[in-house]
PDB file of N, CA, C and O in Angstrom:
ATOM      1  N   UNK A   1     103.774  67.236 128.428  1.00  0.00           N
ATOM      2  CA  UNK A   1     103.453  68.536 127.877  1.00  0.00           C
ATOM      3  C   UNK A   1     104.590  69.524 128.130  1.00  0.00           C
ATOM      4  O   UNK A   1     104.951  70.331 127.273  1.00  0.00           O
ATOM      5  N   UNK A   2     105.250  69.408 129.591  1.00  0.00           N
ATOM      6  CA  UNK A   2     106.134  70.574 130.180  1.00  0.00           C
ATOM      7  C   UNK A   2     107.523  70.571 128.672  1.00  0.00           C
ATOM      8  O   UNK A   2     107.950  71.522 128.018  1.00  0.00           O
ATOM      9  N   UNK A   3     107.899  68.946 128.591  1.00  0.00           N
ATOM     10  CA  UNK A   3     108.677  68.591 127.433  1.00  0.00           C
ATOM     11  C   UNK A   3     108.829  69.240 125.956  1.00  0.00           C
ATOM     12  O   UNK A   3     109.753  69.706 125.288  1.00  0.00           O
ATOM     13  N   UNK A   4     107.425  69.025 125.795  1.00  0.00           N
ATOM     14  CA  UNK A   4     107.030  69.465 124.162  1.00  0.00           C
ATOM     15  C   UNK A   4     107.381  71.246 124.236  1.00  0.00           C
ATOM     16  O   UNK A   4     108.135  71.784 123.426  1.00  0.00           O
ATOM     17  N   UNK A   5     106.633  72.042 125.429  1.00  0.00           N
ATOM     18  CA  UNK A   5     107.383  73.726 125.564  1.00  0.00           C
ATOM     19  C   UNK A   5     108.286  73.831 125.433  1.00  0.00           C
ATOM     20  O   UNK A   5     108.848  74.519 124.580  1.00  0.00           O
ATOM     21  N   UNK A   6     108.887  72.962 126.513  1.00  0.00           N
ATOM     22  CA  UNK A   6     110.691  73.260 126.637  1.00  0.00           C
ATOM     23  C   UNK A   6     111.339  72.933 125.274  1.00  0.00           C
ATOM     24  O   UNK A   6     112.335  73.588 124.971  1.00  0.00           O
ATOM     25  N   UNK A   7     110.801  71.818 124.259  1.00  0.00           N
ATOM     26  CA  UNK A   7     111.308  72.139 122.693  1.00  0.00           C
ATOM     27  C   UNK A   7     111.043  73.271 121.988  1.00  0.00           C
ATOM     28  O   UNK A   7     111.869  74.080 121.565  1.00  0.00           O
ATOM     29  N   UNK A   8     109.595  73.304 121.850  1.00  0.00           N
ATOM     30  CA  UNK A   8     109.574  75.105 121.242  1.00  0.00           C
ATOM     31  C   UNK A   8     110.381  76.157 121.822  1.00  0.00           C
ATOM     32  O   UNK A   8     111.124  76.938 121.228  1.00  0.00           O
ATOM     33  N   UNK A   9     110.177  76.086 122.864  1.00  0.00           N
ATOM     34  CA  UNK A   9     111.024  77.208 123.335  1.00  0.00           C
ATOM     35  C   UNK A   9     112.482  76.956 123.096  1.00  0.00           C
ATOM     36  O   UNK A   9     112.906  78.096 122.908  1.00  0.00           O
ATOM     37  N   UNK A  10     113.615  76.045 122.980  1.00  0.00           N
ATOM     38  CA  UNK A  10     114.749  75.934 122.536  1.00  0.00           C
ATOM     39  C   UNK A  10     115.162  75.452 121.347  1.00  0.00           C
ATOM     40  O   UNK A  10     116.291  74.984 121.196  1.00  0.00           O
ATOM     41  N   UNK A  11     113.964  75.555 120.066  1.00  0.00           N
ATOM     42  CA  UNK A  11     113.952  75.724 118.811  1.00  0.00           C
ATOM     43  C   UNK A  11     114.184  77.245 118.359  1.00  0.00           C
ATOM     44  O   UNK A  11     113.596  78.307 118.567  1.00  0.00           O
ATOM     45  N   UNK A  12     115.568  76.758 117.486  1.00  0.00           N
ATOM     46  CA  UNK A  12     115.965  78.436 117.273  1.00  0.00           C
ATOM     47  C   UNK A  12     115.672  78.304 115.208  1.00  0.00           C
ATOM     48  O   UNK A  12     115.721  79.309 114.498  1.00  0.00           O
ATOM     49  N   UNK A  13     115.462  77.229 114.787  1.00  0.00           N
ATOM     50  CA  UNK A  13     115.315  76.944 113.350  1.00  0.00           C
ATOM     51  C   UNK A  13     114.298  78.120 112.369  1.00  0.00           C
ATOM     52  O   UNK A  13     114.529  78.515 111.226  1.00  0.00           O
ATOM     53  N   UNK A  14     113.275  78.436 113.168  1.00  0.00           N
ATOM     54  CA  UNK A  14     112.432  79.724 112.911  1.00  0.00           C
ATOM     55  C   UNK A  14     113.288  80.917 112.762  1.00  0.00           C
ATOM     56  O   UNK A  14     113.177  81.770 111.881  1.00  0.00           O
ATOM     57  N   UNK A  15     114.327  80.881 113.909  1.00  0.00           N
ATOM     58  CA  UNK A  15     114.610  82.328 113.757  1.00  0.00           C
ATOM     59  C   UNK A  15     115.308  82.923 112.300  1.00  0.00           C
ATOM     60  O   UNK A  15     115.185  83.972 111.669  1.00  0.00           O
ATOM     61  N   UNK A  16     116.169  81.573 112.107  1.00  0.00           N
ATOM     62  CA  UNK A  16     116.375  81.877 110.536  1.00  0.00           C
ATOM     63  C   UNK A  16     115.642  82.053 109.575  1.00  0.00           C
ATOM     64  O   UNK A  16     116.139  82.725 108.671  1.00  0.00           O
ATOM     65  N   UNK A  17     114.404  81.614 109.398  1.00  0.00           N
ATOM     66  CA  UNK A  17     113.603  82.058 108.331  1.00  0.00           C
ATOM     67  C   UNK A  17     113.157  83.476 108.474  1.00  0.00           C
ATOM     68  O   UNK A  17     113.074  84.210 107.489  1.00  0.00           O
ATOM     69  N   UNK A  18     112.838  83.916 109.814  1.00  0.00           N
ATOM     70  CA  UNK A  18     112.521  85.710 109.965  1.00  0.00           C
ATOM     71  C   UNK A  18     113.755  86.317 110.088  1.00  0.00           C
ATOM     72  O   UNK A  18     113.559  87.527 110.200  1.00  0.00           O
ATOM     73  N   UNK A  19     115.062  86.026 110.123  1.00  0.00           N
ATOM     74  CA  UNK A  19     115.798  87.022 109.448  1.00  0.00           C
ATOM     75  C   UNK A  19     116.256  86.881 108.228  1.00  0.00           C
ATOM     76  O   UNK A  19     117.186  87.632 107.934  1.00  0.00           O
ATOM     77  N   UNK A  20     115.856  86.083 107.356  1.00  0.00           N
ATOM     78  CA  UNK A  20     116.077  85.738 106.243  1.00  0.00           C
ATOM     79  C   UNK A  20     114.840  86.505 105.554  1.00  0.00           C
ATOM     80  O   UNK A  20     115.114  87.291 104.646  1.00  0.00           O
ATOM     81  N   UNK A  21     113.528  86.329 105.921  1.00  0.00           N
ATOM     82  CA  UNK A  21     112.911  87.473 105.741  1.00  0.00           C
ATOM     83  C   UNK A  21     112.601  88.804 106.060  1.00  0.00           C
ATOM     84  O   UNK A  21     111.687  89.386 105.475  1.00  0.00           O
ATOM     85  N   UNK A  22     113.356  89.405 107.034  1.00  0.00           N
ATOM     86  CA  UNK A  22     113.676  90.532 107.244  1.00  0.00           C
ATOM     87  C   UNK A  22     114.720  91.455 106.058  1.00  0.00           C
ATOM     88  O   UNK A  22     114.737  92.640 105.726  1.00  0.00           O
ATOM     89  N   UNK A  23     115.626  90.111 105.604  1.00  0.00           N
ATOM     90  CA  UNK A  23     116.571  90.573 105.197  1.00  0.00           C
ATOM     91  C   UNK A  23     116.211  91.399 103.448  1.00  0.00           C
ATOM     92  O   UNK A  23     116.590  92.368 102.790  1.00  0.00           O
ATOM     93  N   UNK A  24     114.985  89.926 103.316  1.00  0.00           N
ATOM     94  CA  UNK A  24     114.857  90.262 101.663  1.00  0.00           C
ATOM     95  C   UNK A  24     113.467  91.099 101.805  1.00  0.00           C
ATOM     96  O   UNK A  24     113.011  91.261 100.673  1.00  0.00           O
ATOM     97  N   UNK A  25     112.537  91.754 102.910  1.00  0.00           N
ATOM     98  CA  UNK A  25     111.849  92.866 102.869  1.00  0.00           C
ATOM     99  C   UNK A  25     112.573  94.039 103.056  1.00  0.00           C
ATOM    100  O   UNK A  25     111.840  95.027 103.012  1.00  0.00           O
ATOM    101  N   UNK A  26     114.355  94.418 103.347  1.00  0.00           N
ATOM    102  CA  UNK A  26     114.816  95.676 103.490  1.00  0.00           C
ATOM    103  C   UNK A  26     115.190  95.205 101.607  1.00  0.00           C
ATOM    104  O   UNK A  26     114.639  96.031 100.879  1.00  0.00           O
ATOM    105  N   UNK A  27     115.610  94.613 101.165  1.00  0.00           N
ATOM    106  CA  UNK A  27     115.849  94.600 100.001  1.00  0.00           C
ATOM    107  C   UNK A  27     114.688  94.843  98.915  1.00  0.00           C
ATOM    108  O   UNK A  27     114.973  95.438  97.875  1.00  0.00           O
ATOM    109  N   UNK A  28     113.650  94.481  99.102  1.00  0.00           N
ATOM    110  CA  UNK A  28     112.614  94.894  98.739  1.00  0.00           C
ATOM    111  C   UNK A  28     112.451  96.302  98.575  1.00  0.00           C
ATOM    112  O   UNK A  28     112.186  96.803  97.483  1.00  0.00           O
ATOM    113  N   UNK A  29     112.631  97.093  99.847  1.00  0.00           N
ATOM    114  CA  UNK A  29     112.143  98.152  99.779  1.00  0.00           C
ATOM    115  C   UNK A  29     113.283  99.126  99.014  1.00  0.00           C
ATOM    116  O   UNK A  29     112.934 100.127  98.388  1.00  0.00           O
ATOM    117  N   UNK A  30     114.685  98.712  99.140  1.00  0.00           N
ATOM    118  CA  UNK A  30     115.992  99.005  98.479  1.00  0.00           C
ATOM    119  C   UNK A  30     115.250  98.988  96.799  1.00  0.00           C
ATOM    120  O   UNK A  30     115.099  99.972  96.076  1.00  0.00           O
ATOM    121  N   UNK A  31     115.086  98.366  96.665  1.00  0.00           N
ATOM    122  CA  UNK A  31     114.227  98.344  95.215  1.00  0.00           C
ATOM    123  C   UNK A  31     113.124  99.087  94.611  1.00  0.00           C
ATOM    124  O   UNK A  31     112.957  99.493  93.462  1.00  0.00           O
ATOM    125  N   UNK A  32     112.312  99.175  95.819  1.00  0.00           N
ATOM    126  CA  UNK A  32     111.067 100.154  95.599  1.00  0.00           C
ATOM    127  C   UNK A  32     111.933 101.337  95.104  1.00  0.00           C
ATOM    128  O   UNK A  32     112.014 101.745  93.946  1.00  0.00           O
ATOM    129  N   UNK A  33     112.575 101.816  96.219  1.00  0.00           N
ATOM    130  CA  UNK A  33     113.240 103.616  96.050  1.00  0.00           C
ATOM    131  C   UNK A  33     114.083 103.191  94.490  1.00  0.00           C
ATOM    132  O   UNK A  33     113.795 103.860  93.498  1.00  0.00           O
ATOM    133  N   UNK A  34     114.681 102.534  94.423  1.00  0.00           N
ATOM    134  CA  UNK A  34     115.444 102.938  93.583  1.00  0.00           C
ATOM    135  C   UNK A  34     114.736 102.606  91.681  1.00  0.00           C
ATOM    136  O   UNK A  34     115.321 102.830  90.621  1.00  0.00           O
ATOM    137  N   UNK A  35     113.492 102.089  91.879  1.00  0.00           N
ATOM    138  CA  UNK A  35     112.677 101.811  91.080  1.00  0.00           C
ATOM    139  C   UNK A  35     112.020 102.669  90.683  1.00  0.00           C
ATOM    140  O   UNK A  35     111.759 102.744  89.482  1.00  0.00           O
ATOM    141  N   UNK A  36     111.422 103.841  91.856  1.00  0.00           N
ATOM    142  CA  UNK A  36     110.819 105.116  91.239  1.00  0.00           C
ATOM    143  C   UNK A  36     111.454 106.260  91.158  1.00  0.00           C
ATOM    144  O   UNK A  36     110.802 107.278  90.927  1.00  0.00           O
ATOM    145  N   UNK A  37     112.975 106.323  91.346  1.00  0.00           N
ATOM    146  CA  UNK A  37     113.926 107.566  90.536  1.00  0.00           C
ATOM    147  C   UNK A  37     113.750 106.736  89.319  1.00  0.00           C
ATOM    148  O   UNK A  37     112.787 106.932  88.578  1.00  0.00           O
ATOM    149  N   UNK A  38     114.504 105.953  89.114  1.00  0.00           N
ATOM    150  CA  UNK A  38     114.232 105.245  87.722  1.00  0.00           C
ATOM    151  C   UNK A  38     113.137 105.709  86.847  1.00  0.00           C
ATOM    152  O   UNK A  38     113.278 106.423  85.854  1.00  0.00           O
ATOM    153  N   UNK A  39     111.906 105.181  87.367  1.00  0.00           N
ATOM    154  CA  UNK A  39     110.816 105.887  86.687  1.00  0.00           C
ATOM    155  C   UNK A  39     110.337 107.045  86.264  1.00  0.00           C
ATOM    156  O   UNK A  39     109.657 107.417  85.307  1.00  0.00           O
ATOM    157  N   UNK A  40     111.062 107.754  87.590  1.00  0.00           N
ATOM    158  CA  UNK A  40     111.003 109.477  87.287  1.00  0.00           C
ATOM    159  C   UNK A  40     111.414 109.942  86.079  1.00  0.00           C
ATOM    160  O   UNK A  40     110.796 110.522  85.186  1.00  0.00           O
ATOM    161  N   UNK A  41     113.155 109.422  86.232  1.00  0.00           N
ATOM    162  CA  UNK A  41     113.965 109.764  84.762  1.00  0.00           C
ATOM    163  C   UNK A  41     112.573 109.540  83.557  1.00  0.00           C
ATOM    164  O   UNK A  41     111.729 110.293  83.073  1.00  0.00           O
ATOM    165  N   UNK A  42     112.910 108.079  83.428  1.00  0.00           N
ATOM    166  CA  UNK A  42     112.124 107.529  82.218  1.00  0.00           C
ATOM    167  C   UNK A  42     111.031 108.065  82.043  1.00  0.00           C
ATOM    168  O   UNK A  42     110.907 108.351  80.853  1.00  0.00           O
ATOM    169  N   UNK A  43     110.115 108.366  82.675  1.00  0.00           N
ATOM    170  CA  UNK A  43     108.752 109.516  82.608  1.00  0.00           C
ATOM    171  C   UNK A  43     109.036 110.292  81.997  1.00  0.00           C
ATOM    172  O   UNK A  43     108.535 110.336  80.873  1.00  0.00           O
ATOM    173  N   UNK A  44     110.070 111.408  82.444  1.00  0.00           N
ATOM    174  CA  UNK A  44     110.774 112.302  82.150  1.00  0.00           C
ATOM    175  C   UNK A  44     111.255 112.369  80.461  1.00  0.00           C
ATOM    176  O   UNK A  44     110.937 113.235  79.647  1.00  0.00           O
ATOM    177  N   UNK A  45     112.038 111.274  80.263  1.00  0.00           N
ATOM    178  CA  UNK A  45     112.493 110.989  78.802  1.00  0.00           C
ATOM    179  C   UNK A  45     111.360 110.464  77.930  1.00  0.00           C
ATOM    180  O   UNK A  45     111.572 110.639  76.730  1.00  0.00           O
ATOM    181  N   UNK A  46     110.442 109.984  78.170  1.00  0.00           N
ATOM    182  CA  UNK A  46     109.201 109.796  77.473  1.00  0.00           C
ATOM    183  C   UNK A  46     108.246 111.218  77.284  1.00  0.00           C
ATOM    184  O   UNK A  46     107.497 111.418  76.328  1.00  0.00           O
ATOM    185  N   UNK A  47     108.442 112.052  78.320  1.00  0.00           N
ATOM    186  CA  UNK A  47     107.724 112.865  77.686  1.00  0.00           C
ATOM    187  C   UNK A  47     108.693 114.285  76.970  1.00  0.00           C
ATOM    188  O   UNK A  47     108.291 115.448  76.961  1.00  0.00           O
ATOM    189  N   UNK A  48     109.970 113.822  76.436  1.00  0.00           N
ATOM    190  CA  UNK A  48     110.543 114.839  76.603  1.00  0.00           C
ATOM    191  C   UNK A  48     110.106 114.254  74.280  1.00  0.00           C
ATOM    192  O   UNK A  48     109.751 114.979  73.350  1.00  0.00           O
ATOM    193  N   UNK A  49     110.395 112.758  74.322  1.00  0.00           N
ATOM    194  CA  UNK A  49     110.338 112.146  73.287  1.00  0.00           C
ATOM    195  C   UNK A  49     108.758 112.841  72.504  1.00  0.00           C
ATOM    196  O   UNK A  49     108.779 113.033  71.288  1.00  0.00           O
ATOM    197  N   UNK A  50     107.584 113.142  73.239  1.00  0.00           N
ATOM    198  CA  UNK A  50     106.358 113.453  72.971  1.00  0.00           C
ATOM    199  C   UNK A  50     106.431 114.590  72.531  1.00  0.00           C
ATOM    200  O   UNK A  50     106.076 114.876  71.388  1.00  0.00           O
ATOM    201  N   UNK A  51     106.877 115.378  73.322  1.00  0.00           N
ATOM    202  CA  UNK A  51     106.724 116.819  72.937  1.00  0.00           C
ATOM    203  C   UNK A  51     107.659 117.110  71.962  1.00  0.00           C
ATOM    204  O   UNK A  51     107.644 118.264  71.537  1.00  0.00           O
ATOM    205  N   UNK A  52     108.528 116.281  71.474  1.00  0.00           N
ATOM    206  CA  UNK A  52     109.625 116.537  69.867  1.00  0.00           C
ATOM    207  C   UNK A  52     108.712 116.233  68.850  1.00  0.00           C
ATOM    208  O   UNK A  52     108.394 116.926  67.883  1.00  0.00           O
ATOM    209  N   UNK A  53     108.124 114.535  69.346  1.00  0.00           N
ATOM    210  CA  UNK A  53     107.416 113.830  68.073  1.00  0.00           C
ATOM    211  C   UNK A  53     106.368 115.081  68.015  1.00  0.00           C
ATOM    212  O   UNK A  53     106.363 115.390  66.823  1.00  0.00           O
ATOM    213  N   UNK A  54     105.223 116.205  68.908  1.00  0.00           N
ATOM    214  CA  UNK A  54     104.419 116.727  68.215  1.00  0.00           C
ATOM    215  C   UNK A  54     105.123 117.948  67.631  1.00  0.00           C
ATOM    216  O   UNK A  54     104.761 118.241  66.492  1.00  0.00           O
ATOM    217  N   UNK A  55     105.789 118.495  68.028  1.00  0.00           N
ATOM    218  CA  UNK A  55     106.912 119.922  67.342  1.00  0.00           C
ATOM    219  C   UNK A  55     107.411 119.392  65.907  1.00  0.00           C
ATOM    220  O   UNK A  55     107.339 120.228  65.007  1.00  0.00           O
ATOM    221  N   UNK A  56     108.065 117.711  65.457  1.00  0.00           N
ATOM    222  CA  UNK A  56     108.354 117.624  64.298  1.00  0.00           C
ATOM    223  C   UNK A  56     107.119 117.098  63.376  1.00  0.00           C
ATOM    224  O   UNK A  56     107.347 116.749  62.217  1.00  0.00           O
ATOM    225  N   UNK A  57     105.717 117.047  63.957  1.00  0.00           N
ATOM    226  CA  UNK A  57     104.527 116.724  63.317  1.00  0.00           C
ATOM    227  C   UNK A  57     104.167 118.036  62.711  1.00  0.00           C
ATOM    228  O   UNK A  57     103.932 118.270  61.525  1.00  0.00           O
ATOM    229  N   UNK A  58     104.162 118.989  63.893  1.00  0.00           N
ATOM    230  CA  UNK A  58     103.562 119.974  63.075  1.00  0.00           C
ATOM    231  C   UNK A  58     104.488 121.312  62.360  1.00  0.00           C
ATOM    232  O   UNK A  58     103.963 122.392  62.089  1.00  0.00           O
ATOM    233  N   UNK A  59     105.988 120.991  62.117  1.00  0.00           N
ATOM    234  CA  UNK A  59     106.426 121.621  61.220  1.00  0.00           C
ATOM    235  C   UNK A  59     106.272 120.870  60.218  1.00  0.00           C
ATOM    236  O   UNK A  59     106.637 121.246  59.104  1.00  0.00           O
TER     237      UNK A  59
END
């Protein structure tokens, strides 16, 4: 049993997968932010498109 610990415990093969996922949840979130300026704009230009289409409806 003392054997089988002393492997887990000097198994480092895990650690690469949690900074490998550390790495692509800061990237993740790099995405979030830069996903909702994005959206802002585009919100923005969609409703800028609305309020022309009803101004050239009702001239």
């Amino acid at each position: 049993m003392t054997n089988f610990l002393k492997h887990i415990g000097n198994d480092n093969s895990g650690a690469t997968a949690v900074e490998y996922g550390l790495i692509v949840s800061l990237i993740v979130i790099a995405m979030i932010g830069a996903l909702q300026s994005v959206a802002a704009v585009s919100d923005q230009t969609w409703t800028l498109v609305q309020d022309r289409s009803v101004e050239a409806m009702n001239n």
